[in-house]
MARDOLUM-389315 format. One line per field, with one value per residue (C-alpha): x, y, z negated; residue number from 1. Coordinates in steps of 0.001 Angstrom, whole numbers, always signed. Layout:
BEGIN
x <- c(X, ...)
y <- c(Y, ...)
z <- c(Z, ...)
i <- c(NUM, ...)
END
This chain:
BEGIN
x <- c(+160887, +159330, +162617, +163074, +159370, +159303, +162546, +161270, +157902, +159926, +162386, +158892, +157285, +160603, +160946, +157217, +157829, +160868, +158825, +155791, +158253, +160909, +159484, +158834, +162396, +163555, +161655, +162643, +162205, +159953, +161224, +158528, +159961, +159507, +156098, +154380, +156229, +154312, +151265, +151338, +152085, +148971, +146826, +147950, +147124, +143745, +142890, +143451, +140520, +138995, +140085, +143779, +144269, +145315, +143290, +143523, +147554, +149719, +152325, +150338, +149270, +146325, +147664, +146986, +143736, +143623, +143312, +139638, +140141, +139572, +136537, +136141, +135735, +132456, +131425, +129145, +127019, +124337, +121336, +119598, +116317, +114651, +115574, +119251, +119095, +119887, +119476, +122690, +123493, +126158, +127567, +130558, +131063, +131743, +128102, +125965, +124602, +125466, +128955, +129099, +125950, +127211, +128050, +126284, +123602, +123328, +122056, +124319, +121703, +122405, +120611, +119347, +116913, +119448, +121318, +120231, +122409, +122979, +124945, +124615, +126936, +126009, +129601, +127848, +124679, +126729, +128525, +124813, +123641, +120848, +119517, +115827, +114227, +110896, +108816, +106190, +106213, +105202, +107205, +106138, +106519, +110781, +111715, +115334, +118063, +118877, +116028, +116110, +112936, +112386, +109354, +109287, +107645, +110750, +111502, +114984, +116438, +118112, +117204, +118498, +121084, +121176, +120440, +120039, +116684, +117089, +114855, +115608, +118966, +117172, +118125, +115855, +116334, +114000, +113194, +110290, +108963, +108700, +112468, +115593, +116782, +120563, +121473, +123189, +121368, +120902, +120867, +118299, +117077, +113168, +111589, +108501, +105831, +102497, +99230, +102026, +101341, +97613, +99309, +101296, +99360, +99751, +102969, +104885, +103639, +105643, +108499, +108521, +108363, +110599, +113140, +112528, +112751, +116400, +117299, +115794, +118774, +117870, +115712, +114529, +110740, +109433, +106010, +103447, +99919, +97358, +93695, +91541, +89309, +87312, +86250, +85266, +83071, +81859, +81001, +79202, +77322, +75926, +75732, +72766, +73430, +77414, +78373, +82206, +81628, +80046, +82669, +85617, +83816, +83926, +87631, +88417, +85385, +85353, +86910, +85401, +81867, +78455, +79117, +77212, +75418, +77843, +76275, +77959, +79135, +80759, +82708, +83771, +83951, +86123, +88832, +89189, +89294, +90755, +94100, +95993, +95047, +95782, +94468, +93152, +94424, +93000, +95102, +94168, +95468, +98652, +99692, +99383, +101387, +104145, +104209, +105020, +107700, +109090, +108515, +107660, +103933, +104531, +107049, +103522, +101037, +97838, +98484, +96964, +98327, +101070, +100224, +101945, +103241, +105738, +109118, +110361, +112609, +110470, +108237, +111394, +111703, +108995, +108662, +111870, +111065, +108196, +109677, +113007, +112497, +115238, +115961, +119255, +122055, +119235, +121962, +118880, +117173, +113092, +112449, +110500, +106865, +107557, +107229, +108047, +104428, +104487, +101282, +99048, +96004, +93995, +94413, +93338, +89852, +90495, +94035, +95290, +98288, +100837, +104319, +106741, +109702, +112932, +114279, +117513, +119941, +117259, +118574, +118586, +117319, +113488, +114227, +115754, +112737, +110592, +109199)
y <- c(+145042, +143140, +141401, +139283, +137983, +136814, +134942, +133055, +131966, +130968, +128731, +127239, +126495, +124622, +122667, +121642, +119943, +118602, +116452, +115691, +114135, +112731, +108989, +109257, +109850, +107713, +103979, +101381, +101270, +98050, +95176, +94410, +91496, +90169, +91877, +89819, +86925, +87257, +87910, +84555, +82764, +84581, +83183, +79885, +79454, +81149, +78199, +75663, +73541, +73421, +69865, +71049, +69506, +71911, +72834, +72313, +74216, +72651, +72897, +71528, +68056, +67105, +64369, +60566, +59686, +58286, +54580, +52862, +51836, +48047, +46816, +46500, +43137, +42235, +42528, +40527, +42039, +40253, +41547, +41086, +38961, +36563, +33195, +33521, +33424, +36557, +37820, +37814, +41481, +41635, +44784, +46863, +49288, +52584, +51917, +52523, +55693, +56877, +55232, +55137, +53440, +50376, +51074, +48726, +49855, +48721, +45155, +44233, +45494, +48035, +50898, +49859, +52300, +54857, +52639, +52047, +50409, +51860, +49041, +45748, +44412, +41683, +39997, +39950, +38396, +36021, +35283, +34129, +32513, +34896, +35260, +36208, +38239, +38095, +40893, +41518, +37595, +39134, +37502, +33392, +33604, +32854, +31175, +29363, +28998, +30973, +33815, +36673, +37879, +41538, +42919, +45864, +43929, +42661, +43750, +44216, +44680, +47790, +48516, +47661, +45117, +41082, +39357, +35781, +34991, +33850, +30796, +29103, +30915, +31950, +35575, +38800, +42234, +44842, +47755, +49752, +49355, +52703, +54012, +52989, +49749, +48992, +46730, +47267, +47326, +43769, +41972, +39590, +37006, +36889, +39740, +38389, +40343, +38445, +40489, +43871, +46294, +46982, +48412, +50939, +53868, +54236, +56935, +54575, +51664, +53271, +54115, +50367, +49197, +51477, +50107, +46480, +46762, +48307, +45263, +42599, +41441, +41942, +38469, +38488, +38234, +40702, +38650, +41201, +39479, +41485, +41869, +42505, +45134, +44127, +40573, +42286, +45052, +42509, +40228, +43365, +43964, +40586, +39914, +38199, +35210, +35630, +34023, +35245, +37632, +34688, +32530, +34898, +36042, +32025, +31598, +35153, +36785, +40554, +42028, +43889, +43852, +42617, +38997, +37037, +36687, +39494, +41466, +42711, +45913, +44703, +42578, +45032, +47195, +45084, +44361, +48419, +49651, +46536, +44421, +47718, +48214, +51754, +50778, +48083, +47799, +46527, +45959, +49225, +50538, +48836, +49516, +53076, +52933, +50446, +53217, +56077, +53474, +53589, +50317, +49326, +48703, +45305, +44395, +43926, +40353, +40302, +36663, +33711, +31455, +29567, +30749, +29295, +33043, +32600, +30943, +27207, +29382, +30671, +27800, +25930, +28159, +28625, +24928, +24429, +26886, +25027, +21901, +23103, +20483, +22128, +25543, +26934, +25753, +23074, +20718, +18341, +19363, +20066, +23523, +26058, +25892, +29371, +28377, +29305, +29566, +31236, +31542, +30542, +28698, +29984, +33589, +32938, +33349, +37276, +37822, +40052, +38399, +40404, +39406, +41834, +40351, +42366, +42560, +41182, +44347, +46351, +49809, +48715, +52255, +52298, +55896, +55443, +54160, +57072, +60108)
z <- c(-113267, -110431, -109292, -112660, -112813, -109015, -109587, -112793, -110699, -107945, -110684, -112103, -109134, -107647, -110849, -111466, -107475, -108701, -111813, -109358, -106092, -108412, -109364, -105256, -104203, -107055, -106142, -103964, -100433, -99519, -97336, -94982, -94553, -97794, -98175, -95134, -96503, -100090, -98088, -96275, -99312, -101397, -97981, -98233, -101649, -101030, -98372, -101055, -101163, -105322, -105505, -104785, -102207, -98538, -96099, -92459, -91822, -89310, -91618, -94836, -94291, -97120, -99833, -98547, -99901, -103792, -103563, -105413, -108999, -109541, -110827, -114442, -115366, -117083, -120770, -122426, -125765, -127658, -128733, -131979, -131715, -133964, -135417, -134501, -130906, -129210, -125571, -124032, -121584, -118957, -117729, -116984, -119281, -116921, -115741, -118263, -119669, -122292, -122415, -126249, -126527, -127770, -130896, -132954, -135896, -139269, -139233, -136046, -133335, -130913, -129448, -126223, -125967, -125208, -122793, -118824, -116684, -113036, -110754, -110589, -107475, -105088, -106319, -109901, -108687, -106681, -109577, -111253, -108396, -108330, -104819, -105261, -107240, -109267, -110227, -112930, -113719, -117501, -120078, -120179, -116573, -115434, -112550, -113072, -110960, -108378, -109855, -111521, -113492, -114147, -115977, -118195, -120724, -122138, -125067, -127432, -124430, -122189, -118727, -116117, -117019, -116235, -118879, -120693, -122428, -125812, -125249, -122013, -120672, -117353, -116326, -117140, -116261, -117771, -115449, -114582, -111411, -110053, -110377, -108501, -109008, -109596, -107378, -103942, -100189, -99014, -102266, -102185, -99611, -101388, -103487, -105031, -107104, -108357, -109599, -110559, -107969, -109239, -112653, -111018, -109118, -105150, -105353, -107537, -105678, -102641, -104592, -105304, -102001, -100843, -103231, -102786, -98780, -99540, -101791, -99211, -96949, -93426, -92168, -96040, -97489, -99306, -101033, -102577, -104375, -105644, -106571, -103298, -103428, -100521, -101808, -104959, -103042, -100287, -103421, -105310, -101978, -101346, -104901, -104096, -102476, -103021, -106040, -105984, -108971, -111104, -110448, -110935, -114314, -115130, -115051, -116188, -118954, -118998, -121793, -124789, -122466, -123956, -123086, -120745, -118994, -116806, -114288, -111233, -112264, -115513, -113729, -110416, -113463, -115494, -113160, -112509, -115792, -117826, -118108, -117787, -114170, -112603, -108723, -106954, -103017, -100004, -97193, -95567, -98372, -98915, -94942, -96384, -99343, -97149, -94462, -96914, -98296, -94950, -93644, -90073, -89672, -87457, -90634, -93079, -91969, -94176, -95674, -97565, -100465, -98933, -95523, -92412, -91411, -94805, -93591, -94817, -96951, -98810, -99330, -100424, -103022, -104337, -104701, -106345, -108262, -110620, -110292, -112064, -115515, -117517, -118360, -117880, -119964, -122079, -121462, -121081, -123991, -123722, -121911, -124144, -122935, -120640, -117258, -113693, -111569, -108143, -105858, -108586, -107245, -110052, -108418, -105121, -104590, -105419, -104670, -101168, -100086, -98092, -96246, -95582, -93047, -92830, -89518, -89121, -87745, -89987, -92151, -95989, -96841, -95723, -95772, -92105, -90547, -92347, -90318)
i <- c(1, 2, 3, 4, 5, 6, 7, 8, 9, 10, 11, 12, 13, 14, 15, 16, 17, 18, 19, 20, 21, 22, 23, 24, 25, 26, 27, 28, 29, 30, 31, 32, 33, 34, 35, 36, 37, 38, 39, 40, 41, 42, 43, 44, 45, 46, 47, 48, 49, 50, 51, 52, 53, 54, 55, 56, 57, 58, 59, 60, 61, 62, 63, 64, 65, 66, 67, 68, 69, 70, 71, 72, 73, 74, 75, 76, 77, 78, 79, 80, 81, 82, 83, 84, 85, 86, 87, 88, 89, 90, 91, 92, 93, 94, 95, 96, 97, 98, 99, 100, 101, 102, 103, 104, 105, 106, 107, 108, 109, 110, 111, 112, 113, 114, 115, 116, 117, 118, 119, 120, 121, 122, 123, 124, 125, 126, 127, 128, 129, 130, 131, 132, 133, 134, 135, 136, 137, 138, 139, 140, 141, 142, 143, 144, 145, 146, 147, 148, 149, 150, 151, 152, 153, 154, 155, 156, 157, 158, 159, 160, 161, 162, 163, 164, 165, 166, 167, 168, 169, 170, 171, 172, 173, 174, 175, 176, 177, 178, 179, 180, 181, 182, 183, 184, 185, 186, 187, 188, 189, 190, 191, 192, 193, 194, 195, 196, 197, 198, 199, 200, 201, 202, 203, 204, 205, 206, 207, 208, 209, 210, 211, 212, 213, 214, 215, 216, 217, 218, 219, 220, 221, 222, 223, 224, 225, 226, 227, 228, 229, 230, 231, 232, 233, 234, 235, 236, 237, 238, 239, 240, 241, 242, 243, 244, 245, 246, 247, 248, 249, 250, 251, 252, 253, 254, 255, 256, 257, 258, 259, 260, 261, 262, 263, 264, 265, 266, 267, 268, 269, 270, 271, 272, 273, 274, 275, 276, 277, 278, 279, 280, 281, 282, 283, 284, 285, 286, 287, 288, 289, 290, 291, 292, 293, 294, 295, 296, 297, 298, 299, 300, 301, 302, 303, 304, 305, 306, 307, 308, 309, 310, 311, 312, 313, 314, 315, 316, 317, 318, 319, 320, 321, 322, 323, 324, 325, 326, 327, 328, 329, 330, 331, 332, 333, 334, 335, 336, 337, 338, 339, 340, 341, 342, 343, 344, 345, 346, 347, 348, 349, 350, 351, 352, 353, 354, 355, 356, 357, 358, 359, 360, 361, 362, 363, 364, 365, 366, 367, 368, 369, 370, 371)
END
């Protein structure tokens, strides 16, 4: 009975193998060939770079580069303002932010509170005939031709675009002073900022300079005026037979004080606290703030009002300047009483006046002379 059994395991056992090796026997036999082939082909296209383009293979030469898109040419959008005069904008539309923002509102005005500007080229400013730039001039104060006034002041108008004003056609730029500025390295032969700096605290104040050195063409003037904390603390000191404080308190009264007669700490008092100041510099301090800016020590000269260290240049210009009779585009007509004044005598007695000269070969970026 044995014999039967032992030949019916053996039958089983050969034709469970038989199941298990058959989908063995029965596939393909791989080309090697073809295999490493596949495998070269699966590294190549593992090298790609993410752009698409190849990397470094002999026999994969990267695509010639794309070639620059042309400049856009300029737009021009009007802004709503009183009495039917408008400040006129300039821009390219691919730099602003957001790009829809000019979609006009209801009533015709636009939202430039949600738009900021981020380039304006040197060919654009050539194209104004812009080639130096005023600062913090507050808004009666716009130099003419050849000028361009920014101030954060302005209002109904975006930042950081070139603009027209309304009344006398002379261009105005609203920006704050302690952000990057959009214009290129190099763009200006004269940066000039009159009684600004004390509203903006030391940090900022070096994040303006900073910028300003980049803009300043290499051989340009940077000119920075200010209050001077030292005349006011000498005058506090010798209060007693130095009548600075009285005589600065004459041309400007403290403000929302308990009138005269004004004693010596309303007034030190008054030109810390009031007008919107934040910090008031000597030129110890301003050294420090132009040296975390990144600009050469031997670059700064403690000045005066017109003071025979600033270049014919910039005399010239200055000069021309307040002379200027007509506003832009008056076509003769009589300028709106706003007025260009530069180095204004009334500000001397108390001002610290500071020259910064660009080096010619100089970096733009004051970041390179940093560390």
């Amino acid at each position: 009975m044995r014999g039967p059994k032992v030949q019916l395991t053996a039958m089983a056992i050969v034709g469970c193998a038989y199941c298990l090796l058959y989908p063995a026997f029965a596939a393909p036999v791989v080309d090697m060939t073809s295999f490493q082939e596949q495998q070269e082909q699966h590294q190549h296209k593992a090298d790609a770079l993410p752009d698409g383009s190849a990397s470094s293979s002999t026999d994969s030469p990267p695509p010639p580069p794309a070639r620059a898109a042309p400049l856009e040419p300029l737009s021009s959008h009007e802004y709503h303002c009183k009495e039917g005069s408008c400040n006129v904008c300039h821009f390219r539309p691919s730099e602003i932010s957001p790009r829809n923002a000019f979609q006009p509102l209801p009533g015709g005005d636009s939202p430039q509170g949600r738009v900021e500007g981020t380039n304006v080229t040197g060919a654009e400013l050539a194209e104004y005939g812009i080639r130096f730039l005023q600062v913090g001039g507050d808004w009666w104060n716009k130099c003419g031709d050849g000028w361009l006034n920014a101030d954060f002041v302005y209002t109904r108008l975006p930042v950081g675009f070139v603009c027209e004003d309304w009344r006398t056609g002379r261009y105005i730029l609203r920006q704050d002073a302690g952000h990057r500025w959009p214009f290129e390295d190099g763009s200006f032969d004269i940066v000039y900022s009159e009684h600004m700096f004390e509203h903006i605290l030391p940090m900022d104040g070096a994040t303006f300079l900073r910028e300003m050195y980049r803009v300043l063409r290499p051989g340009g003037i940077m000119r920075v005026t200010t209050p001077d904390l030292e005349k006011y603390l000498v005058g506090y000191v010798q209060r007693k037979e130095n009548n600075f404080l009285q005589e600065h308190a004459a041309r400007f009264p403290p403000m929302g004080k308990l009138g005269p007669p004004y004693t010596a700490a309303t007034i030190v008092n008054n030109i810390f606290r009031n007008y919107e100041h934040r910090w008031v510099y000597d030129f110890e301090e301003f050294v420090a703030c132009a040296a975390k800016a990144g600009i050469p020590k031997e670059a700064v000269t403690h000045s005066s009002r017109l003071g025979p260290d600033l270049p014919p240049s910039f005399r010239e210009a200055v000069e021309a300047a307040e002379v200027v009779a007509t506003a832009r585009r008056q076509k003769g007509k009589r300028e709106d009483p706003t007025r260009c004044w530069l180095e204004q005598e009334v500000r001397e007695p108390e001002t610290l006046y500071v020259t910064i000269k660009k080096p010619l070969g100089a970096a733009h970026d004051a970041d390179a002379h940093a560390g």
